[in-house]
C-alpha positions in Angstrom: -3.9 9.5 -23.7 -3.5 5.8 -24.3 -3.2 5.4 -28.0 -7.0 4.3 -29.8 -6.1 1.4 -31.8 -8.0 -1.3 -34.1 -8.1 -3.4 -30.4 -9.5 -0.9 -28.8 -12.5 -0.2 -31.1 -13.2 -4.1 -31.3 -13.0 -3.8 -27.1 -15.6 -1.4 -27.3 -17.4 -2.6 -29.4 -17.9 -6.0 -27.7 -18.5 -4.2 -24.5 -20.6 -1.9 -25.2 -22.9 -4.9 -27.2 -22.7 -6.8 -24.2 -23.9 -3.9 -21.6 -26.8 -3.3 -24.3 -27.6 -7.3 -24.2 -27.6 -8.0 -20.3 -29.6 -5.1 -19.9 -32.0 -5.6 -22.6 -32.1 -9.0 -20.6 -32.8 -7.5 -17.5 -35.5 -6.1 -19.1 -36.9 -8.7 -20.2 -37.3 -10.8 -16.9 -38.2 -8.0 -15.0 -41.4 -8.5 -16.8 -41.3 -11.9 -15.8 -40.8 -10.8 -12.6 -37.7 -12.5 -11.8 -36.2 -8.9 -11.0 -38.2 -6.8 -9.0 -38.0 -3.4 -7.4 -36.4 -0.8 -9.0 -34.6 -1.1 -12.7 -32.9 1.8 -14.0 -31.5 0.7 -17.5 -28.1 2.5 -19.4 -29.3 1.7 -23.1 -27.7 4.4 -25.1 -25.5 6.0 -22.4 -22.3 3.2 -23.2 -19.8 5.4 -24.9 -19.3 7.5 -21.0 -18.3 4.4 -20.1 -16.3 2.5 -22.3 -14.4 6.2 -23.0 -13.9 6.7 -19.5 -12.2 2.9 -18.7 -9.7 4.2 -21.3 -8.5 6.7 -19.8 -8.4 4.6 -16.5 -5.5 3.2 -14.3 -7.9 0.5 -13.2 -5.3 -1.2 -10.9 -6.4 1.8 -8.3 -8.4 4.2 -9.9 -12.2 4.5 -8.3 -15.7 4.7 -9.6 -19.2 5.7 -7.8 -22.3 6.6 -9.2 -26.0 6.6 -8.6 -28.7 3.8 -9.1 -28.5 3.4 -13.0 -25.6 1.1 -11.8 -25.3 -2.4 -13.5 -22.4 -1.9 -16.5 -20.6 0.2 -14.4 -19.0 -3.1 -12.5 -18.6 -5.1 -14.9 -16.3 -2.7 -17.2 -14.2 -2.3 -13.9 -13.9 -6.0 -13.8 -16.8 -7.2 -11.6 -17.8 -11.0 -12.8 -21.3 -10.0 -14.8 -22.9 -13.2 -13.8 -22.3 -12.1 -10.1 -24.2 -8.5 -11.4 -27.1 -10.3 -12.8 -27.3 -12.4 -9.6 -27.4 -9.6 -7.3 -30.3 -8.3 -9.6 -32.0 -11.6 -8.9 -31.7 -11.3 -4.9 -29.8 -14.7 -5.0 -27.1 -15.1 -2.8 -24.5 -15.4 -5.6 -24.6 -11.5 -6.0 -21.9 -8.9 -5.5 -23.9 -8.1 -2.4 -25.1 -11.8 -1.4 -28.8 -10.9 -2.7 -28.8 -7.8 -0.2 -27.9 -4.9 -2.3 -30.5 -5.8 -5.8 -30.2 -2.9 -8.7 -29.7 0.2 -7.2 -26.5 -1.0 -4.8 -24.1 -2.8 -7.0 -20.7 -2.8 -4.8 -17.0 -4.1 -5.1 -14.3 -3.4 -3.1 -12.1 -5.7 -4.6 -12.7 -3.7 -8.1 -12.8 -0.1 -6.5 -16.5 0.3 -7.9 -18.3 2.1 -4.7 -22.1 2.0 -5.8 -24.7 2.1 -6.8 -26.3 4.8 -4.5 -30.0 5.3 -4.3 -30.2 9.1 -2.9 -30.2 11.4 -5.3 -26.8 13.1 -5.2 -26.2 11.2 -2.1 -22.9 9.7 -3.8 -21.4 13.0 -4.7 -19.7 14.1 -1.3 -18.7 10.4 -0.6 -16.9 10.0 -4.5 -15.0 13.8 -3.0 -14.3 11.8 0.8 -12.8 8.9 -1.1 -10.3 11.1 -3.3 -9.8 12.8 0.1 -8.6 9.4 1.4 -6.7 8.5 -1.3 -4.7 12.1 -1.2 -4.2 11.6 2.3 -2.9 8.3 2.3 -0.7 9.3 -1.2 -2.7 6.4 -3.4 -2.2 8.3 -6.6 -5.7 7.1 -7.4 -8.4 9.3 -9.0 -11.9 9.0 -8.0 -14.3 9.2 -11.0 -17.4 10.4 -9.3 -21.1 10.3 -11.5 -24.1 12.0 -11.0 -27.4 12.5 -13.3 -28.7 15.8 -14.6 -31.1 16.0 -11.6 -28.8 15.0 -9.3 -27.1 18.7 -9.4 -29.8 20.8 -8.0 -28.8 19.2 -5.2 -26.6 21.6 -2.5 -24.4 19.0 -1.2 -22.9 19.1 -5.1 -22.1 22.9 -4.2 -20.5 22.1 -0.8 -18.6 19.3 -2.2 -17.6 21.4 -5.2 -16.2 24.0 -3.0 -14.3 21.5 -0.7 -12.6 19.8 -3.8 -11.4 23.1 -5.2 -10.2 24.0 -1.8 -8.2 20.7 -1.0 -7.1 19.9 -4.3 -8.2 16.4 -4.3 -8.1 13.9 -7.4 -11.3 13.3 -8.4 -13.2 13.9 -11.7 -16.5 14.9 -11.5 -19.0 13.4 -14.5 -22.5 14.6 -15.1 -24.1 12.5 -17.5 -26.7 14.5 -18.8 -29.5 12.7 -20.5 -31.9 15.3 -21.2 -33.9 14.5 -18.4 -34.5 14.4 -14.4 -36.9 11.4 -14.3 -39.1 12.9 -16.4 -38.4 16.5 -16.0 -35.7 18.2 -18.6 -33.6 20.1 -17.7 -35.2 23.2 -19.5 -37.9 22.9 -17.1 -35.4 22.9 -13.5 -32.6 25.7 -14.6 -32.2 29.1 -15.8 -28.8 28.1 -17.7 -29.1 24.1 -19.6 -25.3 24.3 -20.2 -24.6 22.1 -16.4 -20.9 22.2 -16.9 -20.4 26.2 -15.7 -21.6 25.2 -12.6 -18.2 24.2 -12.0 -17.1 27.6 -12.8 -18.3 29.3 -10.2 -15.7 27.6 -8.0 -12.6 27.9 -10.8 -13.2 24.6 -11.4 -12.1 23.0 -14.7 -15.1 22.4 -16.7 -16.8 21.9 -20.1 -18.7 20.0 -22.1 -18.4 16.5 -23.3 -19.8 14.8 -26.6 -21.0 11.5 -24.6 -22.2 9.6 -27.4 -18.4 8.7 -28.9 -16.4 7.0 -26.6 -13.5 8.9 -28.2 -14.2 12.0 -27.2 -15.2 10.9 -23.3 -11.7 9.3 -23.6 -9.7 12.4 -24.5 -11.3 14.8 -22.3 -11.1 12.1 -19.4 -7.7 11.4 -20.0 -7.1 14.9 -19.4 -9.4 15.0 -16.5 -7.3 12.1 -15.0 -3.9 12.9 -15.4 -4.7 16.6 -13.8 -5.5 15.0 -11.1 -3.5 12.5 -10.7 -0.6 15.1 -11.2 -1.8 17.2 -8.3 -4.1 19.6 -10.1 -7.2 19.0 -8.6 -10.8 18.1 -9.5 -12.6 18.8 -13.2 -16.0 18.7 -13.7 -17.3 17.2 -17.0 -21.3 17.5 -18.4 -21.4 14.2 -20.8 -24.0 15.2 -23.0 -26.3 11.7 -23.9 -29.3 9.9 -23.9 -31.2 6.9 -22.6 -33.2 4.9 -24.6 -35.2 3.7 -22.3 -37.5 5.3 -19.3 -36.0 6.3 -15.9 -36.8 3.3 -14.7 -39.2 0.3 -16.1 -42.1 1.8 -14.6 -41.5 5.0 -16.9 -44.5 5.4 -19.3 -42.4 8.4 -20.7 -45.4 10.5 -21.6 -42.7 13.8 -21.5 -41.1 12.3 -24.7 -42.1 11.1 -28.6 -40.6 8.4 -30.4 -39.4 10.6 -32.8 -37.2 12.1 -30.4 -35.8 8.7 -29.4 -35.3 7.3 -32.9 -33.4 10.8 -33.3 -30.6 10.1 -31.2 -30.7 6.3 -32.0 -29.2 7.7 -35.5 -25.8 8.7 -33.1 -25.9 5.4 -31.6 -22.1 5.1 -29.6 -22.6 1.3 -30.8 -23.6 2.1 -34.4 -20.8 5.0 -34.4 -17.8 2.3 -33.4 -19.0 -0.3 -35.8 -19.1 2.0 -38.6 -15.5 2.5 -37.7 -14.7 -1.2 -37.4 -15.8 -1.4 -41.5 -15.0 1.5 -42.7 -11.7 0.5 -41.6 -12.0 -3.1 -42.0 -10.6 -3.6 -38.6 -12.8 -7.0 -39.0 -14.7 -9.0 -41.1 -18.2 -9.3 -41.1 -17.8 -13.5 -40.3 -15.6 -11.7 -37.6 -18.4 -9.3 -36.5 -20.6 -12.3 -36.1 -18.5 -13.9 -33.8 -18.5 -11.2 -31.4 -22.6 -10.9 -31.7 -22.6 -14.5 -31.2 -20.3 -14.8 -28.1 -22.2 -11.7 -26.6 -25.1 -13.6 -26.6 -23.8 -16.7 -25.3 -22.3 -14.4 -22.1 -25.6 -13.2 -21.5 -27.2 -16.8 -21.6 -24.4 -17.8 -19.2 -24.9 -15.0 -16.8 -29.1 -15.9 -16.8 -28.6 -19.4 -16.2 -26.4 -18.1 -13.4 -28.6 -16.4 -11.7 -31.7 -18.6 -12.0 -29.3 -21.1 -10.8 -28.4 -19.4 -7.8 -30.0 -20.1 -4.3 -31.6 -17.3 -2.6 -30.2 -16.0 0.7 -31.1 -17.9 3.6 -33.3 -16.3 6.3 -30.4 -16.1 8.7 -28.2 -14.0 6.5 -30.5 -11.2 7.4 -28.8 -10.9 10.8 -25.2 -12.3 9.8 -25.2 -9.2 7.2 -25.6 -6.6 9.8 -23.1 -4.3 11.7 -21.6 -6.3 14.7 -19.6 -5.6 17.6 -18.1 -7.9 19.8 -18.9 -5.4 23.0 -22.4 -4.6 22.2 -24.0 -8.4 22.9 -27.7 -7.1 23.3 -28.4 -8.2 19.6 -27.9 -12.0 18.5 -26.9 -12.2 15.5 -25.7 -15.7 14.3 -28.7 -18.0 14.6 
């Protein structure tokens, strides 16, 4: 594993500050209504993250995940006012406006969605691994899913598939404590979601994902078995969200006490208690960063509001076209 150094907790902790901040952001004008739709916010689930971009070869590894979808990008290198745009439906967005929070995209930085069906992404992270094996890459797919997203059978078809063809890709549940609203007490006989993966010999186990250190070791390891040949591994990152599923969560199956619980293992909290314990910086230092996070996530909302909506046209210029099928006019 790539050595943890004094850089690489004042990386994280920057990042992960500034994934907290655009999203609290989000939050905040999606009341205003400036964001609409669908929000699904990560607060709390950072250290999966900004561990597994550690372990990453980000010049070719991949990334794909569900809807909870808007960090992911921009630790892989996505321009974050381009994320908030998208959010906004402007046509500066990673998706020209089309795409909005559940379908953050970017070829150029290998991050493959944002995918709104539950589970839906789960055979298509195993189909890109496929591709890269075939076409000798040497890239690793890391592939996401939520704790609900695993009753679903294509995960078991998909599992079986990997194991049989080898393929480089790690498999990452991050397990929250609950399916929308339902815990995972209440949907399976066993709450340990990692030995599923034993049932196909899969490599497995569980995951402290509230400390980016230990999602970076255990991914590191993940990665390099598969980049070395030795197939898929399938990790359960234990963590929690702060926040509802989505924005319209009332989060009746839940107290406050709970929450204010984890908040005490904060992956934010946990790093900057490293940063002075070590005096990696000084608190003048500290400052700075808060103060340039905040200035980023000012820049990335003036971006957006900014930003033109799509014009009406786009609507038919976005679609699938072939130059042999002419029964469809597309560019108005």
């Amino acid at each position: 594993m790539k050595k943890i150094t004094k850089e690489t907790y004042l990386k994280w902790y920057a990042d992960m500050l500034f994934w907290r901040k655009f999203e609290d952001k989000l939050a905040a004008v999606y009341i205003q209504q400036k964001v609409r739709g669908f929000l699904h916010l990560y607060n709390g689930q950072e250290a999966v993250l900004a561990g597994a971009l550690h372990a990453m070869d980000l010049t070719k590894d991949r990334m794909i995940t569900a809807y909870r979808n808007h960090v992911q990008p921009i630790g892989m290198g996505v321009d974050p006012k381009r994320v908030m745009a998208e959010l906004y439906g402007k046509v500066t967005g990673t998706s020209k406006g089309m795409g909005g929070s559940m379908h953050i995209f970017s070829k150029e930085h290998r991050f493959h969605g944002g995918h709104g069906i539950v589970g839906g992404q789960i055979p298509l992270g195993a189909g890109m691994a496929f591709g890269d094996k075939y076409h000798g890459r040497e890239a690793v797919t890391l592939c996401y899913m939520g704790d609900g997203a695993v009753r679903q059978g294509a995960l078991h078809e998909t599992f079986n598939l990997a194991m049989l063809w080898q393929l480089p890709v790690v498999f990452i549940c991050e397990n929250n404590g609950y399916a929308m609203g339902t815990s995972v007490a209440r949907t399976s006989f066993s709450t340990e979601i990692w030995k599923l993966g034993l049932g196909y010999e899969m490599p497995c186990g569980p995951v402290d994902g509230m400390n980016p250190v230990t999602v970076a070791q255990e991914m590191s390891k993940a990665i390099d078995r598969a980049r070395s040949g030795g197939g898929p591994t399938f990790l359960e990152m234990k963590t929690y969200r702060y926040r509802g599923h989505s924005m319209s969560d009332a989060q009746h199956y839940r107290t406050k006490d709970e929450v204010e619980e984890y908040k005490k293992i904060d992956p934010i909290t946990q790093v900057l208690d490293i940063i002075k314990e070590n005096k990696y910086a000084t608190d003048a230092e500290i400052k700075d960063i808060d103060k340039n996070v905040k200035e980023m996530v000012k820049e990335c909302e003036k971006f957006a509001e900014e930003s033109d909506y799509p014009p009406v046209n786009q609507l038919y210029d976005m679609v699938y076209e072939q130059e042999d099928f002419p029964f469809v006019q597309h560019k108005f």
